[in-house]
ZADO-185727 format. One line per field, with one value per residue (C-alpha): y, z, x; residue in one letter; chain; residue number from 1. Coordinates in steps of 0.2 Angstrom, whole numbers, plus 2048, in hexadecimal, padded with zeros to 3 digits. Example, Ala and Ser with C-alpha at 12.3 -4.5 7.8 and 13.67 -1.06 7.14 Angstrom:
// ZADO-185727
v: (7EA, 7FB)
w: (827, 824)
u: (83E, 844)
residu: (a, s)
chaine: (A, A)
num: (1, 2)
//
This chain:
// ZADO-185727
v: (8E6, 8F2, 8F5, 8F5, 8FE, 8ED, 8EF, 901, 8FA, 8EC, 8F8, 907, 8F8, 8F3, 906, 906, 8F7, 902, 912, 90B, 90E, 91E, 926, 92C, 936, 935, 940, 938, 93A, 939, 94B, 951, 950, 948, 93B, 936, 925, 92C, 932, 938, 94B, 948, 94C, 95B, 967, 95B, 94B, 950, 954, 945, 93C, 943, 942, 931, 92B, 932, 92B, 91B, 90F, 91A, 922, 912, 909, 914, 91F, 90F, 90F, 921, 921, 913, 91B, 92C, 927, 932, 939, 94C, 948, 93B, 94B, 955, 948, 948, 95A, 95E, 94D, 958, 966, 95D, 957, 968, 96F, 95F, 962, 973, 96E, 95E, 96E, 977, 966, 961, 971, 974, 961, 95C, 949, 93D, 930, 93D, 93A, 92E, 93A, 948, 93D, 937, 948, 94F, 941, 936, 924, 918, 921, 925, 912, 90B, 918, 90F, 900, 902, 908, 8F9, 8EB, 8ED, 901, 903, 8EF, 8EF, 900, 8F7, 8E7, 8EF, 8FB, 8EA, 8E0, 8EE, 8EF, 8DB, 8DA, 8EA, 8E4, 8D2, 8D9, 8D9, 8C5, 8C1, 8CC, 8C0, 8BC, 8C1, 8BE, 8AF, 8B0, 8A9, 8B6, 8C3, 8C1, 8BA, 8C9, 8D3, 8CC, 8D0, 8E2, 8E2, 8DB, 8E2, 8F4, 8F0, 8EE, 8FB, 905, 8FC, 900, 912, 920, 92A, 91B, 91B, 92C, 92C, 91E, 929, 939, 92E, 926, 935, 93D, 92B, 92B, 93E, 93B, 92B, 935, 945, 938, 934, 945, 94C, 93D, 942, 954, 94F, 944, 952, 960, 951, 952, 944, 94A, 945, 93B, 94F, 957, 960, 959, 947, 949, 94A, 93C, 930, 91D, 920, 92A, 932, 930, 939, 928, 923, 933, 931, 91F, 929, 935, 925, 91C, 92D, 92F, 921, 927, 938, 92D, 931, 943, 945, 939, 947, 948, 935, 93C, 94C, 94A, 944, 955, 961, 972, 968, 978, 982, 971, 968, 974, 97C, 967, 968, 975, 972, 960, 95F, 96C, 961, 951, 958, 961, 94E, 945, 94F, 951, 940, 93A, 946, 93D, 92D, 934, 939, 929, 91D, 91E, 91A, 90C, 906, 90D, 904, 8F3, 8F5, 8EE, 8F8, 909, 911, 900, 8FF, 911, 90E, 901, 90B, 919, 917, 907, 8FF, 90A, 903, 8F8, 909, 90C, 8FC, 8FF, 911, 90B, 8FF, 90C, 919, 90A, 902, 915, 914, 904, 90C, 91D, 913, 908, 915, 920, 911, 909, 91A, 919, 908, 911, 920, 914, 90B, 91A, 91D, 90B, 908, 8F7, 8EF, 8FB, 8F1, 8F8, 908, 902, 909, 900, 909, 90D, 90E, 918, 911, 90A, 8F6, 8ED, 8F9, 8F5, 8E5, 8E3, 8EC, 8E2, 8D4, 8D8, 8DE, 8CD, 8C5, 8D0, 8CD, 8B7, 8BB, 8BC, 8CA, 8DA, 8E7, 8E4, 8EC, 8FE, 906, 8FE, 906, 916, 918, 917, 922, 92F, 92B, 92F, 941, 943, 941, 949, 959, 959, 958, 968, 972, 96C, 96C, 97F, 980, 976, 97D, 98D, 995, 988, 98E, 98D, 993, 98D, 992, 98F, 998, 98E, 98C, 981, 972, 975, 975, 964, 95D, 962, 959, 948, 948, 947, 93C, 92D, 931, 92D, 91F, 918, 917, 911, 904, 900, 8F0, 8F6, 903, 8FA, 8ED, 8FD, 903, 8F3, 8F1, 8FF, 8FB, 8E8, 8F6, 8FA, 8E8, 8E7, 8F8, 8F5, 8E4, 8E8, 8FC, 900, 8F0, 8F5, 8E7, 8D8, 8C7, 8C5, 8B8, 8C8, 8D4, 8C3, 8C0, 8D2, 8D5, 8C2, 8CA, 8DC, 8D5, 8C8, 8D3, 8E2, 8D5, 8CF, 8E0, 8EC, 8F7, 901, 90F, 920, 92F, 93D, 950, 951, 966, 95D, 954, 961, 96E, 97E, 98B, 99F, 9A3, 996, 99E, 993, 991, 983)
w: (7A9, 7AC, 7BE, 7C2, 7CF, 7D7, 7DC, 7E0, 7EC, 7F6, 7FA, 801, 80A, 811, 814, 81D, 828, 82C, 834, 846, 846, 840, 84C, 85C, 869, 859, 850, 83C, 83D, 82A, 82B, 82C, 81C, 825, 82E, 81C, 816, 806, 7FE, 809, 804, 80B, 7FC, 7FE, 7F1, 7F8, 7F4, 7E5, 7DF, 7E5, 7DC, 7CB, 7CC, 7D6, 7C6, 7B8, 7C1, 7C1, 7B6, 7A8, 7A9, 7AB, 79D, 790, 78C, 781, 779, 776, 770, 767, 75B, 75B, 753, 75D, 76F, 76A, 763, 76F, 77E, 774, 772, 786, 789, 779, 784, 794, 78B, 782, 794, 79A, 78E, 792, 7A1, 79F, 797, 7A4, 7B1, 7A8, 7A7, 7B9, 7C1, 7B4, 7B7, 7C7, 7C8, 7CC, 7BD, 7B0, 79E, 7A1, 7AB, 7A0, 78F, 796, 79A, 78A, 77D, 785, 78D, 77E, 77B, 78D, 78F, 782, 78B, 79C, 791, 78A, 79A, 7A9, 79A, 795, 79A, 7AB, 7AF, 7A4, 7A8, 7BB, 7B4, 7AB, 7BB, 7C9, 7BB, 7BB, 7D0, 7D0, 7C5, 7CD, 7E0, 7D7, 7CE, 7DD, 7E0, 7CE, 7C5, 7B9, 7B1, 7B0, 7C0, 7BD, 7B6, 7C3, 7D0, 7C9, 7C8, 7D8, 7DF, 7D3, 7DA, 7ED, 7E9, 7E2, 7EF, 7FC, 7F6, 7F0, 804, 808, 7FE, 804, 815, 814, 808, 814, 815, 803, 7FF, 80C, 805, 7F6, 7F9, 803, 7F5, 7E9, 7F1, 7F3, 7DF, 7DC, 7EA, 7DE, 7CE, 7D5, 7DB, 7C7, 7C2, 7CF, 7C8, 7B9, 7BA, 7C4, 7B6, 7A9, 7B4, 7B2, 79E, 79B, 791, 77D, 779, 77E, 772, 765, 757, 75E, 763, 755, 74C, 746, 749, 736, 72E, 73A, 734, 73B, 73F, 748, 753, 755, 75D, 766, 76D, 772, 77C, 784, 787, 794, 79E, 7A0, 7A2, 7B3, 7AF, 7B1, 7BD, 7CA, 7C0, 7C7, 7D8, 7D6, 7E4, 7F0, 7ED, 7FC, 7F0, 7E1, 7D7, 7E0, 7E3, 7D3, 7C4, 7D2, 7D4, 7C2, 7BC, 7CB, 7C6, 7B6, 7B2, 7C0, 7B8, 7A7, 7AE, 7B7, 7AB, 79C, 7AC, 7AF, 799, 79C, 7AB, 7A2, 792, 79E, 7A2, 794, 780, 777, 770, 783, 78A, 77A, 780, 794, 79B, 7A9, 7A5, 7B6, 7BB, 7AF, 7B6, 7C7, 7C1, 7B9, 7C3, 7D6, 7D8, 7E7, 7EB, 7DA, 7E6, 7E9, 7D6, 7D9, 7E8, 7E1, 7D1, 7DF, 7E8, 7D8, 7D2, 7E2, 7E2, 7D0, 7D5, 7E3, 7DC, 7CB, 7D8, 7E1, 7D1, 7C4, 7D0, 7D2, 7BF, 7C1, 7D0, 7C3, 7B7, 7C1, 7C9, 7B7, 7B4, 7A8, 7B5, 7C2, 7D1, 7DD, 7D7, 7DB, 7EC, 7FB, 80C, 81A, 827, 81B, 80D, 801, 7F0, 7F5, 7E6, 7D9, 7E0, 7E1, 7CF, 7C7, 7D5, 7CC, 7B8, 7BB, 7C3, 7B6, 7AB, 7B3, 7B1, 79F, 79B, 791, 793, 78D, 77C, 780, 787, 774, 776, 786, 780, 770, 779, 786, 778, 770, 77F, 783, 772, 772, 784, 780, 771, 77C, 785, 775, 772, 784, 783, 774, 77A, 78F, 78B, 79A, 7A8, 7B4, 7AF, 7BE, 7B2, 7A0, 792, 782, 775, 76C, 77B, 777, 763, 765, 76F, 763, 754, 75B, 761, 74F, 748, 753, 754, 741, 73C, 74B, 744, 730, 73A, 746, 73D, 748, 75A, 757, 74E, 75D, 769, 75E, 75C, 771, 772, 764, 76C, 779, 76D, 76F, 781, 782, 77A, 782, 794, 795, 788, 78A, 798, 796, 799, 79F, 7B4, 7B5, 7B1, 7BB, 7CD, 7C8, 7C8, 7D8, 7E1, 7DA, 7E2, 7F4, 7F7, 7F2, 7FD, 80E, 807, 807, 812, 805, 801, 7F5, 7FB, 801, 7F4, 7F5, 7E0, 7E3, 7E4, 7D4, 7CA, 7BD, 7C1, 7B8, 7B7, 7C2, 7CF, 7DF, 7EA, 7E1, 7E9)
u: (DAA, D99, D96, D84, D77, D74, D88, D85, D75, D7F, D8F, D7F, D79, D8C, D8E, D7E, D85, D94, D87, D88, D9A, D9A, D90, D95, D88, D7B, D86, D8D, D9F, D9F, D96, DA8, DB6, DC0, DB8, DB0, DB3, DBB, DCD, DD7, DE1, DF1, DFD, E03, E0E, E1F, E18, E0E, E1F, E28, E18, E1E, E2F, E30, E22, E2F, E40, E40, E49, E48, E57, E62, E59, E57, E66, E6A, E5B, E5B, E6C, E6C, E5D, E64, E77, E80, E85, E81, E70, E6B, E6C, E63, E55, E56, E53, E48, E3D, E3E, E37, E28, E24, E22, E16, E0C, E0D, E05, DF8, DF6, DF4, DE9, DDE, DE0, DDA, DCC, DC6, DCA, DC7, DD6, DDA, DE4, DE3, DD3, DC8, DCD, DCA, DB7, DB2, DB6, DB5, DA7, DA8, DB1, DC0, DC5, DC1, DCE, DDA, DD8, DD7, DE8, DF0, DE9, DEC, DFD, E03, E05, E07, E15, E1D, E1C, E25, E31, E37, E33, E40, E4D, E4B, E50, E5E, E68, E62, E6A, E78, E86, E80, E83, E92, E97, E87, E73, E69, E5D, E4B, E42, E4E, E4B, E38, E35, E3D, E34, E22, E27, E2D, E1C, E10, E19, E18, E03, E01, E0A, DFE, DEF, DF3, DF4, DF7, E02, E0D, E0E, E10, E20, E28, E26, E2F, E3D, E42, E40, E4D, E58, E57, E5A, E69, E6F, E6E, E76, E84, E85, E86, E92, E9E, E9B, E9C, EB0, EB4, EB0, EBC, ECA, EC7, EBE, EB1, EB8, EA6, E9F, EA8, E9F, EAB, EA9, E96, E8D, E97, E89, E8A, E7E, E75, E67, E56, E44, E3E, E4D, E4D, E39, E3D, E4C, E3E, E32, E41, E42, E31, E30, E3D, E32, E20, E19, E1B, E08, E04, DFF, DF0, DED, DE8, DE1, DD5, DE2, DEC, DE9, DE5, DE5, DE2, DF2, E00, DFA, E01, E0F, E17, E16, E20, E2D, E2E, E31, E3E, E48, E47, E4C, E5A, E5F, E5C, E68, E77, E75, E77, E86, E8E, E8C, E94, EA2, EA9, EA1, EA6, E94, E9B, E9B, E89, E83, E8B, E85, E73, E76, E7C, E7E, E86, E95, E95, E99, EA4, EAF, EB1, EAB, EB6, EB4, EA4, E9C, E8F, E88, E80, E75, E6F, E6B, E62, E58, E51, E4D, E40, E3C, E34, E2F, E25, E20, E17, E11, E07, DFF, DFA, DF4, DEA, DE0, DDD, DD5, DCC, DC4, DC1, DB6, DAC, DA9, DA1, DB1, DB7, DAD, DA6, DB1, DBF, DB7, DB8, DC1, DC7, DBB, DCA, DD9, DCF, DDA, DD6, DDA, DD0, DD9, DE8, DE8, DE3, DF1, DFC, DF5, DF7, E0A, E0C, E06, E0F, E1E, E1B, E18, E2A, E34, E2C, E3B, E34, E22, E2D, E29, E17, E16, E1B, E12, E02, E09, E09, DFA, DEF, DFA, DF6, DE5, DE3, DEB, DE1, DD3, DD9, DD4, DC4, DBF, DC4, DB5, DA8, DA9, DB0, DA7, DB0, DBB, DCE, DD9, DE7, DE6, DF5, DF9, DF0, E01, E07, DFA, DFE, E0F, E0D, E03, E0D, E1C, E10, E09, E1A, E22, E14, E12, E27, E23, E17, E20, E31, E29, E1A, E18, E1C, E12, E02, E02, E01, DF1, DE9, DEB, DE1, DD3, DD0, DC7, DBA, DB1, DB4, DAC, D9B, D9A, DA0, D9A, D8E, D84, D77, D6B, D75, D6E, D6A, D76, D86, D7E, D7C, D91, D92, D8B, D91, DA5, DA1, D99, DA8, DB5, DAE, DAD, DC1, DC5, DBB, DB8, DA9, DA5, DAE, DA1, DA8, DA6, D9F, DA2, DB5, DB6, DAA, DAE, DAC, DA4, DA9, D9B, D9F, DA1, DAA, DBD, DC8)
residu: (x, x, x, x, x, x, x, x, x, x, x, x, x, x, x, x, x, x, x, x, x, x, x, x, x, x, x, x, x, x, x, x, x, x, x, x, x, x, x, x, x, x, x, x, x, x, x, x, x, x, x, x, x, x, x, x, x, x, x, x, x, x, x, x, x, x, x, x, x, x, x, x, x, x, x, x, x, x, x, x, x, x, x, x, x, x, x, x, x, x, x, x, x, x, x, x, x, x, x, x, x, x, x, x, x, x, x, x, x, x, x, x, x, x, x, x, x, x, x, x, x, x, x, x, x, x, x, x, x, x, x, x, x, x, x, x, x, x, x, x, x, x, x, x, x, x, x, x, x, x, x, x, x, x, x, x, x, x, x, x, x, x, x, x, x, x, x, x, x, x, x, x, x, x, x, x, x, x, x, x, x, x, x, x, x, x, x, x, x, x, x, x, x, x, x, x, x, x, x, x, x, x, x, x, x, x, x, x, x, x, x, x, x, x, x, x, x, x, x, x, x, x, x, x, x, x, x, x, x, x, x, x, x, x, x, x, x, x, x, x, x, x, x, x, x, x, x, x, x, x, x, x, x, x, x, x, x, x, x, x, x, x, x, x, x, x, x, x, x, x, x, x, x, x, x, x, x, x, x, x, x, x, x, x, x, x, x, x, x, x, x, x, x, x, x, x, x, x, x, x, x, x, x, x, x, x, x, x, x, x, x, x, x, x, x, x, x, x, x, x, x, x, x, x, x, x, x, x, x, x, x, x, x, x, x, x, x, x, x, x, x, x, x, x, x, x, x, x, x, x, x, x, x, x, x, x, x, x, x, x, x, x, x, x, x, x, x, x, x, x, x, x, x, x, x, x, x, x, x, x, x, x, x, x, x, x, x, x, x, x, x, x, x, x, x, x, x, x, x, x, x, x, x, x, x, x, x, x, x, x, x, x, x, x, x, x, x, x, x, x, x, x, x, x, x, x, x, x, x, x, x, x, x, x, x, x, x, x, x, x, x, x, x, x, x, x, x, x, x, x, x, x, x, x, x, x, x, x, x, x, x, x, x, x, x, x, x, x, x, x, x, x, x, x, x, x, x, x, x, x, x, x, x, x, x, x, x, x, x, x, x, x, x, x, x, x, x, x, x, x, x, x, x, x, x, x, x, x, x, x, x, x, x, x, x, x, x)
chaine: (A, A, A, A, A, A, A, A, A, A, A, A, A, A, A, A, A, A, A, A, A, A, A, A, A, A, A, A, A, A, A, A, A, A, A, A, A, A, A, A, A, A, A, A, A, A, A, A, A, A, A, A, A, A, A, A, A, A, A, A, A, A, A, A, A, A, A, A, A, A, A, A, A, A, A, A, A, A, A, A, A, A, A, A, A, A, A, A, A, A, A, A, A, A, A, A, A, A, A, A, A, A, A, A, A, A, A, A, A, A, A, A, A, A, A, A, A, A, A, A, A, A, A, A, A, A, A, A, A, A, A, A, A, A, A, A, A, A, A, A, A, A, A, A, A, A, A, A, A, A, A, A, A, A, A, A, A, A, A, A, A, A, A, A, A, A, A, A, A, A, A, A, A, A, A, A, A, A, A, A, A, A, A, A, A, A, A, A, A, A, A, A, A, A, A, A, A, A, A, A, A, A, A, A, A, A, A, A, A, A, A, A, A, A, A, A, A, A, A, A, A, A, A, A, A, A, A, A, A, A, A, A, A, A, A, A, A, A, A, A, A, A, A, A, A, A, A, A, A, A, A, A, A, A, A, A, A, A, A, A, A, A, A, A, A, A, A, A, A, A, A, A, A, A, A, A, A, A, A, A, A, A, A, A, A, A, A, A, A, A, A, A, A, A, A, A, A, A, A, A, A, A, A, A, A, A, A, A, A, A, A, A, A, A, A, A, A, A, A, A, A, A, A, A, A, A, A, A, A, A, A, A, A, A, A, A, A, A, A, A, A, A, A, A, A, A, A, A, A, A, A, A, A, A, A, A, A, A, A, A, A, A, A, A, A, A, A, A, A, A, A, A, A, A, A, A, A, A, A, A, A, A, A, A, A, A, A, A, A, A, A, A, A, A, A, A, A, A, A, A, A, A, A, A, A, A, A, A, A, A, A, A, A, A, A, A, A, A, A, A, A, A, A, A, A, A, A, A, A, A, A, A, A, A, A, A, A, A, A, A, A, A, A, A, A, A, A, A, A, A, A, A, A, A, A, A, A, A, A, A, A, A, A, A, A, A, A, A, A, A, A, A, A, A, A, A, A, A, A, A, A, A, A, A, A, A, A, A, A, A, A, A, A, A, A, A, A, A, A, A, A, A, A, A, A, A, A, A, A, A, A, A, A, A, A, A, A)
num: (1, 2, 3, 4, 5, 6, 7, 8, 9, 10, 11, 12, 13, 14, 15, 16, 17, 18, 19, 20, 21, 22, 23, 24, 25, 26, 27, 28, 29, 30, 31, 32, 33, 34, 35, 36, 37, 38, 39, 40, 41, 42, 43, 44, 45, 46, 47, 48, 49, 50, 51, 52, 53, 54, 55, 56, 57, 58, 59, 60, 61, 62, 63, 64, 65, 66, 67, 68, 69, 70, 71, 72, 73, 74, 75, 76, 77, 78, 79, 80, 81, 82, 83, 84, 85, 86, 87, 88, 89, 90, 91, 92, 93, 94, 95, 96, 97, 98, 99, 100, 101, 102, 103, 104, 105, 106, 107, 108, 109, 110, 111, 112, 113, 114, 115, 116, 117, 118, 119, 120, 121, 122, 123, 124, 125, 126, 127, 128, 129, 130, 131, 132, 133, 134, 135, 136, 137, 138, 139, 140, 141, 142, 143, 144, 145, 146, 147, 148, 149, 150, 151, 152, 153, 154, 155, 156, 157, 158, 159, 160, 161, 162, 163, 164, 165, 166, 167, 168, 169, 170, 171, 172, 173, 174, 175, 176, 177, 178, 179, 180, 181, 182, 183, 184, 185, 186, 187, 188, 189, 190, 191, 192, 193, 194, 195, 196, 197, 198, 199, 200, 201, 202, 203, 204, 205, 206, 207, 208, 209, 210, 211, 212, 213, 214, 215, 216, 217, 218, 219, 220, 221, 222, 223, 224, 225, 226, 227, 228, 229, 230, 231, 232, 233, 234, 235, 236, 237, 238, 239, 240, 241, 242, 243, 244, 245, 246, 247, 248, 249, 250, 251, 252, 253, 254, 255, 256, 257, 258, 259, 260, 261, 262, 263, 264, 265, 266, 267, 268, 269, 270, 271, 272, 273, 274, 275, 276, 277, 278, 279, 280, 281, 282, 283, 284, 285, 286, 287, 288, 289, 290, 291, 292, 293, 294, 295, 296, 297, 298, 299, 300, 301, 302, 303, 304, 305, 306, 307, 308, 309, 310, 311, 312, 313, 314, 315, 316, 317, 318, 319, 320, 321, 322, 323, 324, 325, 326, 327, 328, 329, 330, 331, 332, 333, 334, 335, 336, 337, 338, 339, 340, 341, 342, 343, 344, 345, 346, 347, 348, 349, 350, 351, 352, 353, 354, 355, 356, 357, 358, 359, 360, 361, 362, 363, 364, 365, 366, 367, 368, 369, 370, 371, 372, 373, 374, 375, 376, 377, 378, 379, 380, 381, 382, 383, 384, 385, 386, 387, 388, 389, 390, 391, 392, 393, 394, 395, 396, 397, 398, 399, 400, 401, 402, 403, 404, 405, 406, 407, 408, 409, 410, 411, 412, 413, 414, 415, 416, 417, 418, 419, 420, 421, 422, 423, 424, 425, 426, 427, 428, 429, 430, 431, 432, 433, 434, 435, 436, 437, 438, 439, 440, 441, 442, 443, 444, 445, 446, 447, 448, 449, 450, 451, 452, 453, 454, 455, 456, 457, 458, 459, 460, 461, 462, 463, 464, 465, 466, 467, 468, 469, 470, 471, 472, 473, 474, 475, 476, 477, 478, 479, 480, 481, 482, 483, 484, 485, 486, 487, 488, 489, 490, 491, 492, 493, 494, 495, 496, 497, 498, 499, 500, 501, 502, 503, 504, 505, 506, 507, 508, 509, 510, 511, 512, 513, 514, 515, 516, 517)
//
């Protein structure tokens, strides 16, 4: 797990190797940004927003208004959950700003944790999130991708296992080389179908919205609304909060690729705050629209919400809700590829994973070994079997790391008070975030003692692998020559070497910096 300087030494020396092509009429072309073997800027403020919205629309939506529903007992409080989610989101998301322009170092949560709490707890963070997170988040929207692209082929009964994962895998591989290739590619692929999924779900709502002018709107009615299925309880609505939870996750994934943002201290919080309120706003219409046309008793019953949907009121047209659903998580797969494997990547310039994964292709300057290993773990992920069951897994540690993050804000404002904050919330926002994260993992955690054990026990297998992997320095020779015979064959697979960064990009600055991004 520990890179070492050996591994540091052999990709100089490859580097090195690479001079004579670099040089034209004795002059280094890497003397000038843009001809530096390093990440490229190229997201600007439209696809940082298409990152974040593309990231949080995915199959979310059409997977877990049951869920949500099914927790919360009733049609009136199960909208409430949706907005009250949306709002949460946002004052994360204003304190994510705050972080991501005050440390500006791709890898979110992780980069932000290790700079304020030290190595070991950002380590079980990027533990906890390549082991089961974001592989399983990617199997999960890969699975839901397959059985809609399926659906039409097999109406009377589920598509089969092996189908549905073998299509599953492709989407996969074919979208990893996609982002090995290049990151404008990627990024395009993005916004295209961001606006194909807002295009689907508007489609939803503006049926919706017609069905509601004809009338059809008794499961909306206040007297019928908030007519329990039983008696609400705060550890049923706090697992009514989670399933809602990982329809918003993605919501700071911008923070991912902060060094790839062109003015990351201008587009970073301005995509923020235009994505977020959107996708609330979707997401609430959308729930309305579904409770235009379906009795709870019926969303309950349906594997595929916006399916039965289509079916009941778009008729013959109903083949257009699959195809729809397809493209909003072929995009989900699409934008979680391209952000988690940049966590493997700061994970690794850290000395957290292997260096190689630090590595970046020398013409493509795109992260090929990170990529390639999360292609790898959601594959396997997706082999494993049943992974719908690991959703509250998934989101409990998604909260546990916001939580601890945004705590972090606060004690990063008392021990660097003198750093350079373009972007500076009321204290009240990280308090109120944290007050409602405390209660809600707490009733979690006394309603689900089990799903939400196994998500902290996930993270606590770190710990060894930490002090063993990391905190170990002086390991036997023979490690440090598999190390090192790992790292040279998988840069000559590759064609990767160690990206030449700008630090004055990545640094803090303090109030009597000159130079402001």
């Amino acid at each position: 797990m520990d890179g070492t300087e050996r591994s540091r030494k052999s990709c100089a020396e490859t580097d090195q190797a690479q001079q004579p092509m670099m040089e034209l009429n004795g002059k280094d072309k890497s003397d000038s940004p843009s001809d530096r073997v390093t990440l490229k800027k190229e997201i600007g403020l439209l696809s940082a927003c298409a990152i974040i919205i593309g990231n949080i629309i995915g199959s979310g939506i059409f997977i877990s208004p049951k869920g949500v529903l099914e927790h919360a007992g009733s049609v009136g409080l199960s909208l409430i959950v949706w907005v009250c989610g949306g709002g949460i989101c946002a004052l994360g998301s204003m304190c994510y700003a705050e972080l991501g322009v005050t440390i500006p170092k791709s890898g979110g949560d992780y980069s932000y944790v290790t700079e304020i709490f030290g190595g070991l707890v950002g380590f079980l963070l990027l533990w906890s999130a390549v082991l089961i997170m974001y592989p399983t988040t990617l199997a999960v929207i890969a699975l839901t991708f397959s059985n809609y692209v399926l659906q039409p082929a097999f109406q009377n009964c589920v598509p089969p296992y092996l189908a549905t994962r073998l299509l599953s895998t492709i989407c996969i591989l074919f979208l990893t080389w996609v982002n090995c290739s290049s990151v404008r590619w990627a990024t395009r692929i993005q916004d295209v179908f961001t606006v194909a999924k807002l295009l689907a779900l508007g489609l939803i709502i503006a049926v919706g919205l017609v069905q509601i002018c004809r009338g059809h709107y008794d499961a909306l009615r206040p007297s019928q609304a908030f007519e329990f299925t039983r008696d609400p309880s705060v550890g049923q609505i706090a697992l009514a909060f989670l399933q809602a939870s990982f329809a918003f996750s993605g919501w700071n994934f911008l923070n991912y690729v902060t060094e790839e943002v062109v003015e990351p201290r201008k587009n970073l919080p301005r995509a923020i705050y235009i994505s977020i309120p959107l996708v609330t706003l979707v997401y609430t219409l959308t729930n309305i629209a579904y409770f235009s046309s379906m009795t709870p008793e019926e969303l309950l019953a349906s594997n595929a919400v916006a399916v039965t949907f289509g079916e009941k009121l778009l008729g013959v047209f109903s083949w257009v809700m699959p195809i729809s659903v397809a493209l909003s998580t072929f995009g989900g797969i699409n934008g979680y590829l391209f952000t988690s494997s940049r966590l493997c990547f700061s994970g690794a310039r850290e000395g957290h994973l292997p260096y190689l994964l630090a590595m970046i292709h020398l013409k493509n300057c795109t992260p090929i070994p990170a990529l390639l290993v999360c292609c790898g773990a959601t594959i396997v992920i997706l082999c494993i079997g049943e992974t719908h069951n690991l959703i509250n897994y998934v989101s409990f540690i998604n909260f546990l790391s916001y939580g601890v993050t945004i705590a972090g804000l606060l004690y990063y404002r008392w021990k660097r008070p003198n750093l350079l904050r373009p972007i500076k919330v009321s204290v009240l926002v990280p308090i109120s975030y944290l007050v409602f994260w405390a209660v809600l993992l707490g009733f979690s955690l006394y309603s689900e003692p089990v799903v939400c054990g196994m998500g902290i026990v996930i993270m606590l297998t770190g710990v060894p692998v930490y002090f063993v992997g990391v905190h170990w320095k002086n390991k036997p020779r023979c490690v440090y020559r598999v190390v090192e015979c790992v790292t040279y064959v998988g840069q000559k697979l590759c064609f990767v070497v160690f990206p030449q960064e700008d630090l004055s990009e990545i640094t803090p600055l303090t109030a009597s910096d000159k130079h402001i991004d």
